[in-house]
Structures are given as C-alpha cells and as structure tokens.
Chimera marker file (.cmm) of the C-alpha trace (Angstrom):
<marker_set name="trace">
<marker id="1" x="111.022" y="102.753" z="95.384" r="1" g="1" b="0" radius="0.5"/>
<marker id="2" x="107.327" y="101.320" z="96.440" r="1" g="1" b="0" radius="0.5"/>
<marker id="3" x="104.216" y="102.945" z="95.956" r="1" g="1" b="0" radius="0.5"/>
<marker id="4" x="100.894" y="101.821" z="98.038" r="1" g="1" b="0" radius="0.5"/>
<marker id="5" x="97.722" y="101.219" z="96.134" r="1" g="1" b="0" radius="0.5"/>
<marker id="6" x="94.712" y="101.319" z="96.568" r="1" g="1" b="0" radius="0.5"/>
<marker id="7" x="92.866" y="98.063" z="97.232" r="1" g="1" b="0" radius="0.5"/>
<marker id="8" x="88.934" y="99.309" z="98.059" r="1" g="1" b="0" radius="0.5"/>
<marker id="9" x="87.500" y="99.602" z="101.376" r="1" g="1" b="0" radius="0.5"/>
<marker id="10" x="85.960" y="95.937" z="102.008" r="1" g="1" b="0" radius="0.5"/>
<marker id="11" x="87.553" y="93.641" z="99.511" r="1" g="1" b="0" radius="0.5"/>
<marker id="12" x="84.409" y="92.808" z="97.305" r="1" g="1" b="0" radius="0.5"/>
<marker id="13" x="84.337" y="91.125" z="93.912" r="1" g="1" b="0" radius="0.5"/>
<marker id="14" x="83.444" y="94.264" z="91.544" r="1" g="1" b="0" radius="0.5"/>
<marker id="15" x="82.431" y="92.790" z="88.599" r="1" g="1" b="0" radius="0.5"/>
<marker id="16" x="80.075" y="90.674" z="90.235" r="1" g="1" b="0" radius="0.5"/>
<marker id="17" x="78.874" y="93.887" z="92.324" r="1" g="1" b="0" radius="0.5"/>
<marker id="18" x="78.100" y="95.252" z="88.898" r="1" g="1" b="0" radius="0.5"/>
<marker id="19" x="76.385" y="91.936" z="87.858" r="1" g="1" b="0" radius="0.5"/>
<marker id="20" x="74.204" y="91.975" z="90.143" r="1" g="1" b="0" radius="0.5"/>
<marker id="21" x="73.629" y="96.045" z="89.497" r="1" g="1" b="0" radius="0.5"/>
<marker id="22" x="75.141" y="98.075" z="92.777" r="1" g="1" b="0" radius="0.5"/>
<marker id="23" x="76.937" y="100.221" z="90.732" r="1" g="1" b="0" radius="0.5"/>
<marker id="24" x="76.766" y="102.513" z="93.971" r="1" g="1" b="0" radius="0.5"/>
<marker id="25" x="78.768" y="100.080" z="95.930" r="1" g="1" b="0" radius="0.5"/>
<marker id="26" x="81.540" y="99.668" z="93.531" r="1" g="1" b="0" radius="0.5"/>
<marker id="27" x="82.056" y="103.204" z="93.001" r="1" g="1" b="0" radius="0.5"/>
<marker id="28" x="81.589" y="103.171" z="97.113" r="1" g="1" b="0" radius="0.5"/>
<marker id="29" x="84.090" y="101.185" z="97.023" r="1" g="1" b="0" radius="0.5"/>
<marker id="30" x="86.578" y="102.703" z="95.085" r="1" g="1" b="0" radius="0.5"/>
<marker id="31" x="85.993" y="106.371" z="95.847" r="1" g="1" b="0" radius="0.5"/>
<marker id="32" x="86.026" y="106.240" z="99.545" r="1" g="1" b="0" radius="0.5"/>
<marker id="33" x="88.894" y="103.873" z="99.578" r="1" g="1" b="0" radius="0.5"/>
<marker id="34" x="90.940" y="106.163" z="97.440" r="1" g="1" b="0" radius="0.5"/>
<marker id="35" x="89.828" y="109.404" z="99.956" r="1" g="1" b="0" radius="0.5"/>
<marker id="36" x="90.570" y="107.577" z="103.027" r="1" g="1" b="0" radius="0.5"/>
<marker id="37" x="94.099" y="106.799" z="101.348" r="1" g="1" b="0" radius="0.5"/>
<marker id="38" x="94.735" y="110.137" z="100.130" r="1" g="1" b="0" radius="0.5"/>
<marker id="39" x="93.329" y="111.650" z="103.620" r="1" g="1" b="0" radius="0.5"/>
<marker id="40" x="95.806" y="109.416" z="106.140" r="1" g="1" b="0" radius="0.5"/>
<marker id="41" x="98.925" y="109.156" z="103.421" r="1" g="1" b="0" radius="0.5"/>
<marker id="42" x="98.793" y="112.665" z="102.052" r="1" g="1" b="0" radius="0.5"/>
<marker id="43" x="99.474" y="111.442" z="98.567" r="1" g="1" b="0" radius="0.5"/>
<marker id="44" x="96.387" y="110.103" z="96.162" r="1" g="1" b="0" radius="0.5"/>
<marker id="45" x="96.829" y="106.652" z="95.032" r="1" g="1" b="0" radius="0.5"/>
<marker id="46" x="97.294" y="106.065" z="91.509" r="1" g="1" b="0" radius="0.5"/>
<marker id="47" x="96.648" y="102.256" z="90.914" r="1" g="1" b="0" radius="0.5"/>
<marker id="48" x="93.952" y="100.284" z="92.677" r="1" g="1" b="0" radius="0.5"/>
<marker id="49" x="94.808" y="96.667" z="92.627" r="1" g="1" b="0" radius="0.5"/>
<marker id="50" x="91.048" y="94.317" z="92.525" r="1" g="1" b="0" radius="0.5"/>
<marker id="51" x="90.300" y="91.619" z="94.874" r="1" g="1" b="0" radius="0.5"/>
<marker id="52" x="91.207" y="88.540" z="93.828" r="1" g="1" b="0" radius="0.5"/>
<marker id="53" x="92.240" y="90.254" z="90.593" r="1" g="1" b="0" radius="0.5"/>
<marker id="54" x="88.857" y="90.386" z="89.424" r="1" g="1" b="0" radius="0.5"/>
<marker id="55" x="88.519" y="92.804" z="86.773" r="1" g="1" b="0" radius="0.5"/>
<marker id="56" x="86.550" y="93.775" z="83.542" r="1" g="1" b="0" radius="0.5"/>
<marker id="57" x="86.475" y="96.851" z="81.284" r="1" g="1" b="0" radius="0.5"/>
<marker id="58" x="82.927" y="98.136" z="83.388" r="1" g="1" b="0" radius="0.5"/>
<marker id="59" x="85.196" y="98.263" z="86.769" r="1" g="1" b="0" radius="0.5"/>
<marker id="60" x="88.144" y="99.570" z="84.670" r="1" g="1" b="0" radius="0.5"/>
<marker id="61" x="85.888" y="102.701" z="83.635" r="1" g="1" b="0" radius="0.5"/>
<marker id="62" x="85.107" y="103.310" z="87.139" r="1" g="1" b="0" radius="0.5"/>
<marker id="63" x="88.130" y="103.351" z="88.319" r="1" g="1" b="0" radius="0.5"/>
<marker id="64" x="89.819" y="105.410" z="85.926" r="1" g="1" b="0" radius="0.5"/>
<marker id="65" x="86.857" y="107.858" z="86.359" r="1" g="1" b="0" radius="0.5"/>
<marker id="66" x="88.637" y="108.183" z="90.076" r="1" g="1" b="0" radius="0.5"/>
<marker id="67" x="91.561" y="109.199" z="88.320" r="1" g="1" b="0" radius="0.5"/>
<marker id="68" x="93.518" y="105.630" z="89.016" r="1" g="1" b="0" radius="0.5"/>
<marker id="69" x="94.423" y="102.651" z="86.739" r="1" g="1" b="0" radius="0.5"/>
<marker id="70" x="93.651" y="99.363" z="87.386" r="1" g="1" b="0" radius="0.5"/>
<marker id="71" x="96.643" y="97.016" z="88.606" r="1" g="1" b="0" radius="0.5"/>
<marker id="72" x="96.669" y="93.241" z="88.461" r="1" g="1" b="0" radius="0.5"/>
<marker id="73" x="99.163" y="91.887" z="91.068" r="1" g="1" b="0" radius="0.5"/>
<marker id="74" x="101.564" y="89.074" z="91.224" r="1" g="1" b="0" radius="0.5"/>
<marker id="75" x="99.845" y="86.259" z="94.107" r="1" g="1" b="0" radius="0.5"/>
<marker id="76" x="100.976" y="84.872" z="96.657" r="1" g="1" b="0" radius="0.5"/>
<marker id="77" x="100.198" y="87.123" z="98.809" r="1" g="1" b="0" radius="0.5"/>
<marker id="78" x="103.826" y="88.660" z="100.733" r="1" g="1" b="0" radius="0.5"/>
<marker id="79" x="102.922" y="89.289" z="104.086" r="1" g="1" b="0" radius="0.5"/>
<marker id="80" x="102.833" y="86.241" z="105.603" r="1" g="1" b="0" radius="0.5"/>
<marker id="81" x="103.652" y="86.184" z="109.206" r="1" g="1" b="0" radius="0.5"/>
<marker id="82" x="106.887" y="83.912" z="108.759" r="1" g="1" b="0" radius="0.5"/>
<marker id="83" x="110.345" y="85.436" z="108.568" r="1" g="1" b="0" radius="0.5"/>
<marker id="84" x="110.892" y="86.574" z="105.226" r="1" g="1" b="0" radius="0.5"/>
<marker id="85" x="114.043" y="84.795" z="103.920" r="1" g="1" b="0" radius="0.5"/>
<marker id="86" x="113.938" y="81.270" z="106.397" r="1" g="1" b="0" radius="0.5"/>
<marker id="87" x="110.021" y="79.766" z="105.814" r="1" g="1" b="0" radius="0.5"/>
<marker id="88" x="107.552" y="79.528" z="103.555" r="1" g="1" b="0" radius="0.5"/>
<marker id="89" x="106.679" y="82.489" z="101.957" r="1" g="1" b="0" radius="0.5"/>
<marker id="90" x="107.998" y="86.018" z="102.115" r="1" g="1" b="0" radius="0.5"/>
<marker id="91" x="111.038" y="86.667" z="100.082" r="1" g="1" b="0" radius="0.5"/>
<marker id="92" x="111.787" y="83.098" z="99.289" r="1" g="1" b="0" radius="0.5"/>
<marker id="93" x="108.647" y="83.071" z="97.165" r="1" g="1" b="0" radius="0.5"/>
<marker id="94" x="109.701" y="87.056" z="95.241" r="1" g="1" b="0" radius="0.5"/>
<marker id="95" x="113.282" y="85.081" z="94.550" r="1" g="1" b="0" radius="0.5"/>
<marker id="96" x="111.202" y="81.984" z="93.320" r="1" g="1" b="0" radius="0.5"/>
<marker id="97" x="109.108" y="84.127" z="91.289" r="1" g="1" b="0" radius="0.5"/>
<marker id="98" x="111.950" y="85.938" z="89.668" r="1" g="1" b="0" radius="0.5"/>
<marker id="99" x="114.246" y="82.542" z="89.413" r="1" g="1" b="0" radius="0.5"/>
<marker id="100" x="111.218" y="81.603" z="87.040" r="1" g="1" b="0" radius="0.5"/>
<marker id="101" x="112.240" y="83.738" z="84.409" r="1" g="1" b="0" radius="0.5"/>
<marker id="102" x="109.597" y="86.472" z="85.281" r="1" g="1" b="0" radius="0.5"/>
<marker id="103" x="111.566" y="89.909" z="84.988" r="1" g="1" b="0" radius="0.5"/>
<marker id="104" x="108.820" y="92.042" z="86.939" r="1" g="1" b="0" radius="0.5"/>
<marker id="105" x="107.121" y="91.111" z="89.761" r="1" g="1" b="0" radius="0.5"/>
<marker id="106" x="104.597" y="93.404" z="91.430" r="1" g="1" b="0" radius="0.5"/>
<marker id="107" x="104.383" y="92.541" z="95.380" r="1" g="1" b="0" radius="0.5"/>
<marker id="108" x="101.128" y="92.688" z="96.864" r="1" g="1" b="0" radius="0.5"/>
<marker id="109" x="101.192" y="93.810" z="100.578" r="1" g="1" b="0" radius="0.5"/>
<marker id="110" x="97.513" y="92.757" z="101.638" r="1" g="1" b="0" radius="0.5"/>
<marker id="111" x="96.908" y="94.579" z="105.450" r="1" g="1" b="0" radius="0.5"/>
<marker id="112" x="98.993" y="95.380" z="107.895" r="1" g="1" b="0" radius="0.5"/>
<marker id="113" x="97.520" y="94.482" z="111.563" r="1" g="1" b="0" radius="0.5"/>
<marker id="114" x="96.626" y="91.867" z="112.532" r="1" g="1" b="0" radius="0.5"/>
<marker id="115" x="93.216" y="89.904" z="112.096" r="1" g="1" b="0" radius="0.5"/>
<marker id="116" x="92.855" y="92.339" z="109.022" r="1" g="1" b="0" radius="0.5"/>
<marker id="117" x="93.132" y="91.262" z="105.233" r="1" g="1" b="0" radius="0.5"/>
<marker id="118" x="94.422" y="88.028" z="104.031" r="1" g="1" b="0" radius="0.5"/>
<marker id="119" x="97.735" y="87.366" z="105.703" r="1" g="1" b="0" radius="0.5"/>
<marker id="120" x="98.118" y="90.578" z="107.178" r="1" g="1" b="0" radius="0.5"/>
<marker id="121" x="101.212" y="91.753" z="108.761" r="1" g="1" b="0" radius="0.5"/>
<marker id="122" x="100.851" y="91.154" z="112.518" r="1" g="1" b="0" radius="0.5"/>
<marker id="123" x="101.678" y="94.874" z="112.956" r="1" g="1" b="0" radius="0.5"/>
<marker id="124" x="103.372" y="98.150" z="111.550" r="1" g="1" b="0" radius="0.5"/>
<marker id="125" x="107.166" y="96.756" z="112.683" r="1" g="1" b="0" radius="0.5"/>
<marker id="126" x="106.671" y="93.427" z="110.860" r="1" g="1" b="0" radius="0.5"/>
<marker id="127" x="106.023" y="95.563" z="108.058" r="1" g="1" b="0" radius="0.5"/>
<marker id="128" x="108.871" y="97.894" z="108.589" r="1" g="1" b="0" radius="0.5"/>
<marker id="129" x="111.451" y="94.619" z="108.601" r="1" g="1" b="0" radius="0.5"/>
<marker id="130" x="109.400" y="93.642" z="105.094" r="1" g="1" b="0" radius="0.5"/>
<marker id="131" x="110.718" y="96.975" z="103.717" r="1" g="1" b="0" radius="0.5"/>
<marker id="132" x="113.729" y="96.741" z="105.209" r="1" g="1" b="0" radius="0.5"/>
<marker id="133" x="114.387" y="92.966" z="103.684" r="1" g="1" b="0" radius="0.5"/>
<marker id="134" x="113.830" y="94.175" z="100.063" r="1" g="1" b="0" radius="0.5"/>
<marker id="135" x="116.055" y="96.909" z="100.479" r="1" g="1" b="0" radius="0.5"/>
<marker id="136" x="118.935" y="94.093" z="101.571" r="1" g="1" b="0" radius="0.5"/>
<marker id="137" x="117.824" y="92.495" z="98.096" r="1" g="1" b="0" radius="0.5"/>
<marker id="138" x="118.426" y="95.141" z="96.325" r="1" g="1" b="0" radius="0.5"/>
<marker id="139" x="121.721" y="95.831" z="97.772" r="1" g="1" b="0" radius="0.5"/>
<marker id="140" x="122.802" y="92.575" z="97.248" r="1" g="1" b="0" radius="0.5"/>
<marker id="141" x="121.835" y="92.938" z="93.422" r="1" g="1" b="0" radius="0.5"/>
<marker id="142" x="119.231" y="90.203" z="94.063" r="1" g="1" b="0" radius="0.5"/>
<marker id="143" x="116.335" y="92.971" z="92.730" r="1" g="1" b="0" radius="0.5"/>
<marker id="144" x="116.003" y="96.110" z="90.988" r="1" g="1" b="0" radius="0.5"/>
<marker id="145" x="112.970" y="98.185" z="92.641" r="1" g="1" b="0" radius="0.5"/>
<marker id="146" x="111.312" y="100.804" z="91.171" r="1" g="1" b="0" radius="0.5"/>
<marker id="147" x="108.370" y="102.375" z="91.139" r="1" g="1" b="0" radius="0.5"/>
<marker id="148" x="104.962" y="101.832" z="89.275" r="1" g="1" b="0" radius="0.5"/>
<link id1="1" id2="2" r="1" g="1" b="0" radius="0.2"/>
<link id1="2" id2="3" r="1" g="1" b="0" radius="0.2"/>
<link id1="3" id2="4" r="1" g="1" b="0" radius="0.2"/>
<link id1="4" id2="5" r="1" g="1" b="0" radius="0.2"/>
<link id1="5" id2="6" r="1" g="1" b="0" radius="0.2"/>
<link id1="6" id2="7" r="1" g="1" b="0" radius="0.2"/>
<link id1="7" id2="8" r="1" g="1" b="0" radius="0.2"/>
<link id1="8" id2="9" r="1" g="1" b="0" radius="0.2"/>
<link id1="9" id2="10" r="1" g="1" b="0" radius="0.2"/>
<link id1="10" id2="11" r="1" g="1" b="0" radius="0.2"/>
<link id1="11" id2="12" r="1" g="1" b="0" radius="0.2"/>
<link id1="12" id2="13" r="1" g="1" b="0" radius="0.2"/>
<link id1="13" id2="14" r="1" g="1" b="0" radius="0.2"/>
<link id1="14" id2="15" r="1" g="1" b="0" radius="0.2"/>
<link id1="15" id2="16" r="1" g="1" b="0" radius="0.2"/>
<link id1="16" id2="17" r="1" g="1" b="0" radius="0.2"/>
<link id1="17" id2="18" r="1" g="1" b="0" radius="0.2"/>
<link id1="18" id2="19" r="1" g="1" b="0" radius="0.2"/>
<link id1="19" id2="20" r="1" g="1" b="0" radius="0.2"/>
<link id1="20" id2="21" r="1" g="1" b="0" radius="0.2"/>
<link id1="21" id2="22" r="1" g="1" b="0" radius="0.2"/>
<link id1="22" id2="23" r="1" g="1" b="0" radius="0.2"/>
<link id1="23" id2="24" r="1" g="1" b="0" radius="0.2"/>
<link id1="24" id2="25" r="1" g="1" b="0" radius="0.2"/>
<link id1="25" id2="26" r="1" g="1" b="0" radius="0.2"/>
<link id1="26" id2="27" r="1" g="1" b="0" radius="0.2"/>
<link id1="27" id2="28" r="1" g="1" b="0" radius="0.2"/>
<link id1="28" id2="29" r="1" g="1" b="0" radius="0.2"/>
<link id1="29" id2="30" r="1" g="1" b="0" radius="0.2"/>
<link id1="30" id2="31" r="1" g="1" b="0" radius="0.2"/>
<link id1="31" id2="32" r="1" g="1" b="0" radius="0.2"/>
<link id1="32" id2="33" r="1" g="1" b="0" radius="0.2"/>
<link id1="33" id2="34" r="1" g="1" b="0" radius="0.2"/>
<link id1="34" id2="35" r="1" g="1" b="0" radius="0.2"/>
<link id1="35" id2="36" r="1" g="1" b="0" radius="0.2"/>
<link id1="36" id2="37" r="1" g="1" b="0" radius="0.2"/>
<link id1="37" id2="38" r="1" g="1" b="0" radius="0.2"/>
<link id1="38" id2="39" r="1" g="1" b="0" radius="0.2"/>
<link id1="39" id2="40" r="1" g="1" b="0" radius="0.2"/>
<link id1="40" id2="41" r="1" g="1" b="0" radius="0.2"/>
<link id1="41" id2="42" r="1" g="1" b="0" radius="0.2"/>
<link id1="42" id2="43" r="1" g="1" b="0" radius="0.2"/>
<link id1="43" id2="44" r="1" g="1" b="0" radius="0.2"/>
<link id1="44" id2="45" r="1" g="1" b="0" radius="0.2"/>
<link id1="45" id2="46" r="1" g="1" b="0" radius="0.2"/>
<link id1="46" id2="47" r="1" g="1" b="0" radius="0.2"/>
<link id1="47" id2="48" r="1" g="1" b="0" radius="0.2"/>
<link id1="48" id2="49" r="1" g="1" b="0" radius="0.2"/>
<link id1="49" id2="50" r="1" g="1" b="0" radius="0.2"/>
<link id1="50" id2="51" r="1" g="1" b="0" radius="0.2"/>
<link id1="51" id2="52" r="1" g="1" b="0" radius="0.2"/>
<link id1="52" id2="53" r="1" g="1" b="0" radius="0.2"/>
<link id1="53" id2="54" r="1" g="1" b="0" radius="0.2"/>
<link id1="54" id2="55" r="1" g="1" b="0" radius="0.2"/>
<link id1="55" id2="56" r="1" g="1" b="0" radius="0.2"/>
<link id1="56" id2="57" r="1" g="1" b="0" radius="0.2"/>
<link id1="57" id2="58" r="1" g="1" b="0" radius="0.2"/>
<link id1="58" id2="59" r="1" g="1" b="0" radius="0.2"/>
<link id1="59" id2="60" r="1" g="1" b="0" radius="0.2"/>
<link id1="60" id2="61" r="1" g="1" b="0" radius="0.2"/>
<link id1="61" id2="62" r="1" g="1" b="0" radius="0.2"/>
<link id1="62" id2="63" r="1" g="1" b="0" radius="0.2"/>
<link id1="63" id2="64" r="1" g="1" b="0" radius="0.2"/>
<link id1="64" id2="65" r="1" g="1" b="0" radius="0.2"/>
<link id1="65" id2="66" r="1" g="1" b="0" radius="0.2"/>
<link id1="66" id2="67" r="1" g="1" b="0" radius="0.2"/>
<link id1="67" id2="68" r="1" g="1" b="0" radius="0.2"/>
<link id1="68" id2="69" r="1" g="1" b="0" radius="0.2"/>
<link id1="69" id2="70" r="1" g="1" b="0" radius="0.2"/>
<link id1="70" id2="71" r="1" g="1" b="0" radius="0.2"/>
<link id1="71" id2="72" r="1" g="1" b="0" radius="0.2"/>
<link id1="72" id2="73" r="1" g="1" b="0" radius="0.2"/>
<link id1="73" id2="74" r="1" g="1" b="0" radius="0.2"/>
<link id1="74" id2="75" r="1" g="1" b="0" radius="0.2"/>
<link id1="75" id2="76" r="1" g="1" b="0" radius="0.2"/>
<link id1="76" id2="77" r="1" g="1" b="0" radius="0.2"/>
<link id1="77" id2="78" r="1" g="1" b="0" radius="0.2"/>
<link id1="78" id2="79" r="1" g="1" b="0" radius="0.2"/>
<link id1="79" id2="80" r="1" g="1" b="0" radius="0.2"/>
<link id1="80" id2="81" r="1" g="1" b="0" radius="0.2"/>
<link id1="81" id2="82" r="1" g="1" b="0" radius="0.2"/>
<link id1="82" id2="83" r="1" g="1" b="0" radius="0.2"/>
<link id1="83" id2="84" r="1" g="1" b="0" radius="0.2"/>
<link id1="84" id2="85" r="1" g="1" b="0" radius="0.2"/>
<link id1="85" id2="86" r="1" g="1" b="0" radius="0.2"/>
<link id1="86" id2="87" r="1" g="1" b="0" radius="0.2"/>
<link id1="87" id2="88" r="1" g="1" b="0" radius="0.2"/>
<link id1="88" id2="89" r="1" g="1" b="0" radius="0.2"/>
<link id1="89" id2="90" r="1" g="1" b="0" radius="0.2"/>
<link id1="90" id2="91" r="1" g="1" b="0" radius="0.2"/>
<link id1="91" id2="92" r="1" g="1" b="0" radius="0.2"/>
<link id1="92" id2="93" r="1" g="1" b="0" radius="0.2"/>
<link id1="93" id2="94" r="1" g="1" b="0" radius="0.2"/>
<link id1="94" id2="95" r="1" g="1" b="0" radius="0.2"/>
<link id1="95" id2="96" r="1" g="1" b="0" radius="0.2"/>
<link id1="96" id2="97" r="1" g="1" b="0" radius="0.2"/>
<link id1="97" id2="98" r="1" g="1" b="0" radius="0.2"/>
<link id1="98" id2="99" r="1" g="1" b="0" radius="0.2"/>
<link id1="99" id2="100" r="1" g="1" b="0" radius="0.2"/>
<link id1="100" id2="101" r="1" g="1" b="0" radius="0.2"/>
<link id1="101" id2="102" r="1" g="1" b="0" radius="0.2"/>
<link id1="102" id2="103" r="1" g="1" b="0" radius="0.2"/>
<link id1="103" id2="104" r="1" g="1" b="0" radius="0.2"/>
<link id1="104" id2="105" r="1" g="1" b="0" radius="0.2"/>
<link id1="105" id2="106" r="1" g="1" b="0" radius="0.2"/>
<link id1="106" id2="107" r="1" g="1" b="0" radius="0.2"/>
<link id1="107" id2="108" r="1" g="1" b="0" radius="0.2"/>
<link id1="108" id2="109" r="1" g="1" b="0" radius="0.2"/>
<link id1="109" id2="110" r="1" g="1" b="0" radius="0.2"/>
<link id1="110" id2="111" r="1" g="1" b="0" radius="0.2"/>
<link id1="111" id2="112" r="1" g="1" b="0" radius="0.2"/>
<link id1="112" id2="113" r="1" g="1" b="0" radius="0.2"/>
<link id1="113" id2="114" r="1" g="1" b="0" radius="0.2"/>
<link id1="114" id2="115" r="1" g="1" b="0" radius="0.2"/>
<link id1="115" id2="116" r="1" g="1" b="0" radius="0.2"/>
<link id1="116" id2="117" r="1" g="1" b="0" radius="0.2"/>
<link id1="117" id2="118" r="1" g="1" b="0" radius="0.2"/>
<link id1="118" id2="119" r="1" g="1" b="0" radius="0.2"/>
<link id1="119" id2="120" r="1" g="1" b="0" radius="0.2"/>
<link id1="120" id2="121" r="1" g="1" b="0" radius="0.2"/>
<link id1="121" id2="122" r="1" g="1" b="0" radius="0.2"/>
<link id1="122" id2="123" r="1" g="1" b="0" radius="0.2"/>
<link id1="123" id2="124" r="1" g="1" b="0" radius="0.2"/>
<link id1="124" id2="125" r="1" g="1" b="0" radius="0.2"/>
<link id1="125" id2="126" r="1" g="1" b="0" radius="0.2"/>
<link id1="126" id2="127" r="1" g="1" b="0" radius="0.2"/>
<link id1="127" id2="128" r="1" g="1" b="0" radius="0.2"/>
<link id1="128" id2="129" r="1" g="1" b="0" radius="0.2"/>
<link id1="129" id2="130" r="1" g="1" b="0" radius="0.2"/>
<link id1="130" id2="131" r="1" g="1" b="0" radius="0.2"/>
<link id1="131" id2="132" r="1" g="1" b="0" radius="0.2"/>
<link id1="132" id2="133" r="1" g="1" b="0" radius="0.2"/>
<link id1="133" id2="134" r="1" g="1" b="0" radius="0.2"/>
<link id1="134" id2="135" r="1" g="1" b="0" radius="0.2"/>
<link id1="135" id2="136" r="1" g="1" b="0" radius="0.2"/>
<link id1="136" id2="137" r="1" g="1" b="0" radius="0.2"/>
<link id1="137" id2="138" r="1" g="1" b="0" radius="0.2"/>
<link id1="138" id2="139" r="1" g="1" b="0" radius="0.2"/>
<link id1="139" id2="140" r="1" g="1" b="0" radius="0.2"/>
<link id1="140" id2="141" r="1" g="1" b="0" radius="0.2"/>
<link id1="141" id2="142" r="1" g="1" b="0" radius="0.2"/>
<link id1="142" id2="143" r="1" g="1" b="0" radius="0.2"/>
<link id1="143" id2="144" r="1" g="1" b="0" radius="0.2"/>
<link id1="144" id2="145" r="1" g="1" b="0" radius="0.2"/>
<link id1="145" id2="146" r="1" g="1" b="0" radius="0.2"/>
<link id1="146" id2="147" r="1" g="1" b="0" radius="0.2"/>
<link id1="147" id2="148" r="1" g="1" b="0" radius="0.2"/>
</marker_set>
C-alpha cells in the first residue's frame, strides 16, 4: 500500500541546475539516485518526487528519459520526530489535510536517520511505528491507502 520514490541523491533545485546549464548534474542526480534505489531496494522507482517541488517540463523530460514520472508531493513534511497522533505534526497534520476536503493526499517521507534530510526519522524503528500508525488509520476507516 506505499511505494518509495525517488527523491535524487543531494536534494538540489533542478530547474535552476538547468538554468544555470549543468545538465550533467541533474541527470547525475536523477540517474544515480534511481540506481542506488533500485540497487539497495531491489525494485526501480517509478516516481521521483523534486526538491522543494521544483519542477518544469526540461526536468520532466529528464526524468521520464530514466523511465520515472515526476511526482509533486503534499508538504508538510511527515516525519517529524514527535509522536505521530499526540504533537504537532505526524498524523494529526494527514487527518488535517484530509478534514480539509482534500480526498488524496500523497505523504512525503523525507530521510530516515538521523541528521539526514529535512526532518528525518531519527532511525529505521521510528519509521517502522510511522508505517505501523497509518495502517491503524486505515483500520479504523480514517484512510484508504493505495498505491501510486
């Protein structure tokens, strides 16, 4: 019911990359993000999701090129280091989100160890209870997950 995409290798802003002409590091930056994926997770990822959301048709092209689609993602951020249903953040934000009237929300899972992406999980357990939270959503018929 989740899929992990891609999300490049340093977090750059691509379409200024390609602004300022290093075409090389974009595509850098996409193709050895998506091999190091596919390499460690045995599966190929087929969405990358741009830093900061930062996309234009140019990066779009490269990335589908790499066989992927682009994929703009809901913000905040989920993996805050607060428990999930009791502070700010985690899961009372996704409820928020969807107690807006938005029917699909897209959770962006930015790192997971610590002192690594933008409110990374602290480590691979923290991310394990994340997981284990939405499935308790779901169960209660709070969410619907499925795939991308």
């Amino acid at each position: 019911g989740h899929e992990v995409a891609d999300h490049t290798i340093s977090h750059p802003n691509m379409p200024k990359l390609l602004k300022a002409g290093d075409t090389n590091e974009v595509r850098r930056q996409i193709f050895e993000s998506r091999d190091q994926m596919t390499r460690e997770l045995g599966v190929t990822p087929r969405h990358l999701c741009l830093p900061g959301n930062a996309l234009n048709e140019d990066v779009a092209k490269i990335i589908r090129e790499a066989k992927m689609e682009p994929l703009e993602c809901a913000r905040p951020n989920y993996g805050f280091d607060t428990p999930p249903r009791t502070e700010k953040g985690g899961y009372v934000s996704l409820l928020n989100a969807l107690g807006r009237g938005q029917d699909e929300v897209v959770v962006m899972v930015h790192g997971v160890r610590a002192g690594h992406g933008w409110r990374a999980f602290v480590d691979y357990a923290q991310f394990e209870r994340f997981l284990d939270e939405i499935a308790a959503l779901e169960r209660e018929g709070l969410v619907q997950v499925v795939g991308l």
